[in-house]
C-alpha positions as CSV (number, residue, x, y, z in Angstrom):
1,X,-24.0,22.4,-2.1
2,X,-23.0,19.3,-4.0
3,X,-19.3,19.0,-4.6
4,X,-16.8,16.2,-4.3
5,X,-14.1,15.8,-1.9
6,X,-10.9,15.6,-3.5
7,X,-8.1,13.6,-0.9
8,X,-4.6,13.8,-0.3
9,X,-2.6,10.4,-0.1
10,X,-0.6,9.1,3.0
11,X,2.4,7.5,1.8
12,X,3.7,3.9,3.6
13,X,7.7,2.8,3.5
14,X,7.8,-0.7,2.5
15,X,10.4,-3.2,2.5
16,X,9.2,-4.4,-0.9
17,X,8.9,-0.4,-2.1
18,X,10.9,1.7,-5.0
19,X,10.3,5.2,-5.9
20,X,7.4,4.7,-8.7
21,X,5.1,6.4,-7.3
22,X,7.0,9.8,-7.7
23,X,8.1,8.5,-11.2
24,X,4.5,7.5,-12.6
25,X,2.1,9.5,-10.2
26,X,4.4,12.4,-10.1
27,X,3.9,12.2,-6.2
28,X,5.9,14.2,-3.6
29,X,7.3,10.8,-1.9
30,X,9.0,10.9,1.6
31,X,12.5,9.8,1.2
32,X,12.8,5.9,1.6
33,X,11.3,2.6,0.0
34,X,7.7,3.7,-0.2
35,X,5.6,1.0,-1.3
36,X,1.9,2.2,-0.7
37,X,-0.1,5.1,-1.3
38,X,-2.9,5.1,0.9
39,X,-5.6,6.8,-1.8
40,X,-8.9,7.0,-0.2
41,X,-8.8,5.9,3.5
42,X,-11.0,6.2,6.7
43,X,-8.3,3.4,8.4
44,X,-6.6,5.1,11.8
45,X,-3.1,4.2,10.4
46,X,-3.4,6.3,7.5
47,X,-6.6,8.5,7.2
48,X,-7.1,10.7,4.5
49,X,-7.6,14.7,4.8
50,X,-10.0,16.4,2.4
51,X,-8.2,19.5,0.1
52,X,-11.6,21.4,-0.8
53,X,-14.8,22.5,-0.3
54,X,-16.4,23.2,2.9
55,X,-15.0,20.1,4.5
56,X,-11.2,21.3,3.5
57,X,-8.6,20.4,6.2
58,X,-10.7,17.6,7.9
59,X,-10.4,13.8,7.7
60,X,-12.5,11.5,5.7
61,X,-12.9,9.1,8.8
62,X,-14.4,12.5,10.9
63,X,-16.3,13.6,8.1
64,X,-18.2,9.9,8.0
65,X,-18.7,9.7,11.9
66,X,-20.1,13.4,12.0
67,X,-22.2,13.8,9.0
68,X,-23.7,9.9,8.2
69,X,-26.5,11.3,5.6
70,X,-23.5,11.7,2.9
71,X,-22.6,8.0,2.9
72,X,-26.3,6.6,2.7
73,X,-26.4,6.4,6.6
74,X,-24.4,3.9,6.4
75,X,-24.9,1.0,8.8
76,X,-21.0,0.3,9.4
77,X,-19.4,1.7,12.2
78,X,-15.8,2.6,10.1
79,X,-15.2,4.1,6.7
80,X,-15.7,0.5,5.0
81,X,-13.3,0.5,1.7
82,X,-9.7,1.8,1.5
83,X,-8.6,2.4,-1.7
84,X,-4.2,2.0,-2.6
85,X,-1.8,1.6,-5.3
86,X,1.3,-0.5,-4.7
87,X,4.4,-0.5,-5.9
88,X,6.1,-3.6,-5.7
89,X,10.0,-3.1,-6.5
90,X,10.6,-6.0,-4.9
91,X,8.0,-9.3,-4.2
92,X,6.0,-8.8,-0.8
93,X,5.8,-11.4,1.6
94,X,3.3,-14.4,0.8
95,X,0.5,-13.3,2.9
96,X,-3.3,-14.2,3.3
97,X,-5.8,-11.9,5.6
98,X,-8.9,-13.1,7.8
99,X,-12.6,-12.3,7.3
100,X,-14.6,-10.3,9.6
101,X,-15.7,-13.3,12.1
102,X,-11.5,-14.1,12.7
103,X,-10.6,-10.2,12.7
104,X,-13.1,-9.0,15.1
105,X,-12.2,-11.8,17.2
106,X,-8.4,-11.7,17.2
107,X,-7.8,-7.9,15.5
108,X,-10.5,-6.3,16.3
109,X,-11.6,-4.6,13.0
110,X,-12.7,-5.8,9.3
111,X,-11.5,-8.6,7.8
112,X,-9.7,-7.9,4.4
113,X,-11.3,-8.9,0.9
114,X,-9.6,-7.1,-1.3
115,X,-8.8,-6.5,-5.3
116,X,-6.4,-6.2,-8.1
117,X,-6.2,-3.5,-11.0
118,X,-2.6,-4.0,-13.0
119,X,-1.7,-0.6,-13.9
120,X,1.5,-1.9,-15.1
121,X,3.6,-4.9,-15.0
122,X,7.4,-6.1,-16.2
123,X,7.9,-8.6,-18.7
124,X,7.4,-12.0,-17.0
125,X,5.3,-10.8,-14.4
126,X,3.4,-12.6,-11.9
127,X,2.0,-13.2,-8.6
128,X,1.4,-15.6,-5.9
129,X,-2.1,-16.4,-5.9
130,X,-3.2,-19.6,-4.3
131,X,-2.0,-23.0,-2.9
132,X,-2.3,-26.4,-4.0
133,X,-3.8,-28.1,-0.4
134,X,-6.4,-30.2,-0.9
135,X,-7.6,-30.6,2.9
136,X,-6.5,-28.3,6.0
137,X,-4.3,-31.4,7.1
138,X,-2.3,-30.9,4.2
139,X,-1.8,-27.5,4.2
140,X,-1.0,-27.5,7.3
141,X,1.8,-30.0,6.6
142,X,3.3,-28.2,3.7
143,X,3.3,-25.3,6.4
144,X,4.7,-27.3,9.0
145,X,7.4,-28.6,6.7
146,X,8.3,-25.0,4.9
147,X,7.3,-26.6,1.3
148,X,6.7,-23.3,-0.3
149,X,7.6,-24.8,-3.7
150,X,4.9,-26.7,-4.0
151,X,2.2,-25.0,-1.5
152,X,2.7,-21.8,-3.5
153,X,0.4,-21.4,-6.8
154,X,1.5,-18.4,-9.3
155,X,-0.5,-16.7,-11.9
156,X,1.2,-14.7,-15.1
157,X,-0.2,-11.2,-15.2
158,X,0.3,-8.1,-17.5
159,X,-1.3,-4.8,-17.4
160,X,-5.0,-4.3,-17.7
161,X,-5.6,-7.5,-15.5
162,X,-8.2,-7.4,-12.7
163,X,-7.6,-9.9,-9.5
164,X,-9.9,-10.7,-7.0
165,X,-8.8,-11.8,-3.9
166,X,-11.2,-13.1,-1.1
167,X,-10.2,-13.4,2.4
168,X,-8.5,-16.4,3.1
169,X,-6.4,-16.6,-0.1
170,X,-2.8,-17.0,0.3
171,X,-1.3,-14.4,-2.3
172,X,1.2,-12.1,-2.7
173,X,2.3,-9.4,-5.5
174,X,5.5,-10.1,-7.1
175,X,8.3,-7.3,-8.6
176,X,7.9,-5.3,-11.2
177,X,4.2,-4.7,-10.6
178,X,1.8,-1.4,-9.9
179,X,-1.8,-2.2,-9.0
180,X,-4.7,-0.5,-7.8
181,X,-5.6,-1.8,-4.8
182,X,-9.7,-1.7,-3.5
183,X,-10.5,-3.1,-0.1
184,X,-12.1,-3.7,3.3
185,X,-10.9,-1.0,5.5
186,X,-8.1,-3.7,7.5
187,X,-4.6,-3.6,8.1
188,X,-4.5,-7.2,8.7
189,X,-1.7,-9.3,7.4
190,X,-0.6,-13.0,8.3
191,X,2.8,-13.8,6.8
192,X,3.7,-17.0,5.4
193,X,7.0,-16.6,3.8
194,X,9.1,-13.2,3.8
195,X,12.4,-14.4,2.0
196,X,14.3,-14.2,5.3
197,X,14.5,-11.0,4.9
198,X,15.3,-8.0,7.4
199,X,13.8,-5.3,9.0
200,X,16.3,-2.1,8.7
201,X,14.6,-0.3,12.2
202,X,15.1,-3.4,14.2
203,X,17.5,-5.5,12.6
204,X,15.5,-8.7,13.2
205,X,13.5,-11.6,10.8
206,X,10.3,-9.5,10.4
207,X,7.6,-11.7,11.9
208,X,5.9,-14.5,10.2
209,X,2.1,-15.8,11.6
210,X,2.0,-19.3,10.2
211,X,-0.7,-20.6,13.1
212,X,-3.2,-17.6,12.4
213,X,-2.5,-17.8,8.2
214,X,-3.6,-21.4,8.6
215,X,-6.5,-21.1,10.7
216,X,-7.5,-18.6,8.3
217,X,-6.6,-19.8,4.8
218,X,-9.8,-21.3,2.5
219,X,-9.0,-25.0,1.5
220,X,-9.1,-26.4,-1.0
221,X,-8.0,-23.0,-3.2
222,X,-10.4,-22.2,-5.6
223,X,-9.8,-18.9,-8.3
224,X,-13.0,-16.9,-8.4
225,X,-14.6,-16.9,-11.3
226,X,-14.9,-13.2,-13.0
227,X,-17.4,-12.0,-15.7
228,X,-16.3,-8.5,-16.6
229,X,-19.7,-6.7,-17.5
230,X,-18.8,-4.1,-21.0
231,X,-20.6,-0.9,-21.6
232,X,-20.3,1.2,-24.2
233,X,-21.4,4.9,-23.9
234,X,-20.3,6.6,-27.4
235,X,-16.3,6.7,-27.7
236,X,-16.6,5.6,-23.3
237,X,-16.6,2.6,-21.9
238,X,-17.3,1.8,-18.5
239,X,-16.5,-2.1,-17.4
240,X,-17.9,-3.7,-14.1
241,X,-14.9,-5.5,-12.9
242,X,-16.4,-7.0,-9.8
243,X,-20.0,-7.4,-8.3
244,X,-22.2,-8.4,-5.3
245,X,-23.1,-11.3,-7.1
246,X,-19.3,-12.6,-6.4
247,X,-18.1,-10.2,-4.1
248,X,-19.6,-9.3,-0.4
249,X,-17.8,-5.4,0.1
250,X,-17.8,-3.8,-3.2
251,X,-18.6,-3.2,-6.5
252,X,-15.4,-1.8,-8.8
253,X,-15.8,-0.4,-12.3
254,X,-13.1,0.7,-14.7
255,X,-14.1,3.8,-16.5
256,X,-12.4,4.7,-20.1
257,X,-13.6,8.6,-20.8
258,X,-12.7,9.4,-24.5
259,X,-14.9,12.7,-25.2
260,X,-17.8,13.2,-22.8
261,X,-19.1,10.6,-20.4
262,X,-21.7,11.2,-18.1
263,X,-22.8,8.9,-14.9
264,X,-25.3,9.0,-12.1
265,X,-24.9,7.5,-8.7
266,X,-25.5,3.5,-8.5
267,X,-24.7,3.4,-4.4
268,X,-24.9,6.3,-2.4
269,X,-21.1,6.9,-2.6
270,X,-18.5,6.3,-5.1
271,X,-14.7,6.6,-4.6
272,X,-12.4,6.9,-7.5
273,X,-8.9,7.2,-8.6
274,X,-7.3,8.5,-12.0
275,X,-4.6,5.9,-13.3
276,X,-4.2,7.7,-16.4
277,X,-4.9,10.8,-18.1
278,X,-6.4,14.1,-17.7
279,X,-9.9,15.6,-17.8
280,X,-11.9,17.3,-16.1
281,X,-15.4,16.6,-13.2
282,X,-18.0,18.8,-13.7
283,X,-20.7,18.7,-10.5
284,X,-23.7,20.7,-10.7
285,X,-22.4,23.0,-13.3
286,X,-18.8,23.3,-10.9
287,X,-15.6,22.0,-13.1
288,X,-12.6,20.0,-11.5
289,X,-9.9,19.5,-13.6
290,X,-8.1,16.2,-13.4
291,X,-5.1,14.2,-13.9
292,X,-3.5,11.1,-13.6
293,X,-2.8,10.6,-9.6
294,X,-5.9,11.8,-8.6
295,X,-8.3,10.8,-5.8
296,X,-11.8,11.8,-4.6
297,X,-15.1,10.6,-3.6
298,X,-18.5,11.6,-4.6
299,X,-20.6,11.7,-1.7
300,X,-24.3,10.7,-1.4
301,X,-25.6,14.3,-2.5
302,X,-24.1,14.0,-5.5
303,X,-26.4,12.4,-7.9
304,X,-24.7,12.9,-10.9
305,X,-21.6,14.0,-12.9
306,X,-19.8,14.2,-16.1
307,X,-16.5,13.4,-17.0
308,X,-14.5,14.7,-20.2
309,X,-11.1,14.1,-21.4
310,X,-8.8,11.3,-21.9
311,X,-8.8,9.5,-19.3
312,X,-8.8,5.7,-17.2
313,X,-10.5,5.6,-14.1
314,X,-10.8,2.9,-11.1
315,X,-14.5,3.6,-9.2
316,X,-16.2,1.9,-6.6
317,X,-18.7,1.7,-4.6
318,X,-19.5,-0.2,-1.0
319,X,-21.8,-2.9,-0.5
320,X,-22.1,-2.8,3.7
């Protein structure tokens, strides 16, 4: 039988969190700063647990080991993609993650190319998103020498925005934003800068990386360049945000449902998440009702679906 699997979320405390999450998503938060919901995840630190259906109860990450033929027989070992939304109350540290050659090597899992969908952002808004070295010498200078002012590049953004953000790019979200976070399945993170600030549990610095972030950090910086494919189906549209032709991992659409839209399978998976809205999935004559907050993944026996409502959606699909 062809059905989705609809996923609970594993909630992170963050130093940078707020309480959004409940606020917007109408989540049942832990108490405390929580700054990530882990969406769709097959990562050990946070795996996600199937709520229906004949897989009910059991994690995604089990589910992909044990039954290969609903992911395309996939030739990756781990669940490749891990899907978030952030809430940044406050900024995060000024980061940058390796790719797969450094992170099997040093980590021992994927490397971390990941992307930005602004659900919403405060006036003024922006992030971190690059660096001004123009050689590995001089980065590693500015490094050396704690010239954040003028290593650090920023980057207004507002709602609706889409960021792409390779391995190897020194970034960073800034407060007062909400994104939708698609990934490689990593949990890899060099810190560059933290704002001195302090862990509550141990009452220490928390721990910066600066010889890994620049062994690993692209130079000179250069901003992808992003060609947002438009579709119109009817009242629907359905936007390709990122592709293989730029991106190695994934392919991430934006879908805008007003009426009736219906889709059929591009890769044989497809994870998605409701940012706003409510609707309904109907799969093989089965309905699903939806609203904002929601998570699942259409697995490789399902070929097609329909969606109806009023409602935004964040898909994507793996390219491993």
């Amino acid at each position: 039988m062809a059905e989705p699997f609809f996923l609970t979320p594993v909630f992170h405390e963050k130093i940078w969190g707020g309480r959004r999450l409940a606020t917007d998503f109408n989540y049942q938060l832990p108490d405390g700063k929580i700054g990530e919901c882990w969406a769709i995840s097959g990562h050990p630190h946070g795996p996600s647990q199937i709520t229906n259906g004949r897989y009910q109860g059991q994690l995604l990450p089990d589910i992909y080991r044990d039954h290969p033929e609903l992911f395309g027989n996939s030739h990756s070992p781990v669940f490749p993609l891990l899907t978030k939304i952030l809430d940044a109350e406050a900024s995060l540290s000024v980061q940058v993650h390796p790719d797969d050659e450094y992170a099997a090597e040093h980590e021992h899992e994927l490397g971390k190319t990941e992307c930005w969908y602004v659900i919403s952002a405060e006036p003024g808004s922006y992030l971190t998103y690059g660096h001004s070295a123009k050689t590995r010498a001089q980065l590693k200078d500015l490094i050396d020498h704690q010239e954040w002012g003028q290593l650090f590049l920023k980057r207004p953004v507002k709602a609706g925005d889409f960021v792409y953000v390779p391995s190897g790019t020194i970034h960073a979200l800034n407060k007062g934003i909400v994104v939708l976070e698609t990934q490689q399945s990593s949990d890899t993170t060099y810190r560059l800068y933290d704002y001195d600030r302090v862990d509550a549990t141990t009452g220490q610095k928390r721990a910066l990386h600066l010889q890994q972030a620049t062994d690993v950090t692209t130079v000179p910086f250069e901003e992808p360049h992003l060609t947002p494919v438009v579709e119109h189906r009817g009242s629907s549209t359905i936007t390709t945000l990122v592709a293989p032709l730029l991106s190695p991992y994934f392919t991430v659409y934006k879908w805008e449902v007003s009426g009736e839209l219906s889709l059929t399978a591009q890769r044989p998976y497809t994870l998605v998440s409701v940012i706003k809205g409510q609707g309904q999935l109907t799969v093989d004559g089965d309905a699903y009702p939806l609203q904002k907050g929601d998570h699942f993944l259409l697995p490789a026996d399902v070929t097609a679906w329909t969606l109806t409502g009023e409602l935004t959606m964040i898909a994507s699909t793996s390219t491993v």
